[in-house]
N, C-alpha and C positions, 0 to 999 in steps of 0.2 A: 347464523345467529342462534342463539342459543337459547329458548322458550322459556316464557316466565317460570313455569312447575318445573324445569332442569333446573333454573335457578334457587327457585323456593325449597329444593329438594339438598344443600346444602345448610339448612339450620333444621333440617332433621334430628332429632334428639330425646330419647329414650326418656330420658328426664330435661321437659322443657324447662328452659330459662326464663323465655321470654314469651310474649303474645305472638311474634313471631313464628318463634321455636314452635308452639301450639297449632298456628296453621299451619305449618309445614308438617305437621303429623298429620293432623284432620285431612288435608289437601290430598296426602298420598294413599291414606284410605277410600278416597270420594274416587271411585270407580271412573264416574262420568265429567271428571273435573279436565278444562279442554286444555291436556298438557303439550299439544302442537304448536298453541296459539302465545303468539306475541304481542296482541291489540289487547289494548286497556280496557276498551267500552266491550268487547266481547267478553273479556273475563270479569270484569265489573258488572255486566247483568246476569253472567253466571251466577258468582257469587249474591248477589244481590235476591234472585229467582230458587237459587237451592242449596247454598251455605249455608243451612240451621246452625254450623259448628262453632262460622265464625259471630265472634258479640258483635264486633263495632268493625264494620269498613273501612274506619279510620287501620287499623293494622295491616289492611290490602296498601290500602294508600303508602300507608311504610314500607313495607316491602316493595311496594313497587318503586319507589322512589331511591330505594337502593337497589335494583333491577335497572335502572335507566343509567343510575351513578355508574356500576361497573360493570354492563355490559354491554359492547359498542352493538351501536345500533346504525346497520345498514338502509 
C-alpha cells in the first residue's frame, strides 16, 4: 500500500495551484513528517503537534480523502 506522503507527493508543484498543491510542498520539506505511515490519527497529530505550515487541517482532511478515494487500502 502506498503511504499517505507517496501520495501527497503527486501534487508536488513548483508553482502551487491549490492548498493542496502547498502542502505537498511544505510536507516534502518537513524532514520529520512520518512518510511510512498510512494511519490518519498518526498523521493527524502530526500535523496538528508540528505543521506550522499548514493553515487549516481542514486541506489534510482533503487530501486525505482523495488518498482513501484512490488508493486501495489493504
Amino acid at each position: 500500500m502506498k503511504s499517505f506522503y507517496h501520495y501527497l507527493m503527486k501534487y508536488r508543484n513548483p508553482k502551487p495551484k491549490d492548498s493542496i498543491s502547498e502542502f505537498a510542498n511544505q510536507a516534502y520539506e518537513d524532514h520529520s513528517f512520518p512518510k511510512m505511515s498510512s494511519d490518519y490519527h498518526e498523521i493527524s497529530s502530526y500535523l496538528e503537534l508540528n505543521a506550522d505550515y499548514l493553515e487549516t487541517m481542514a486541506t489534510f482532511d482533503e487530501a486525505w480523502e482523495k488518498y482513501e478515494t484512490e488508493v486501495p487500502q489493504i
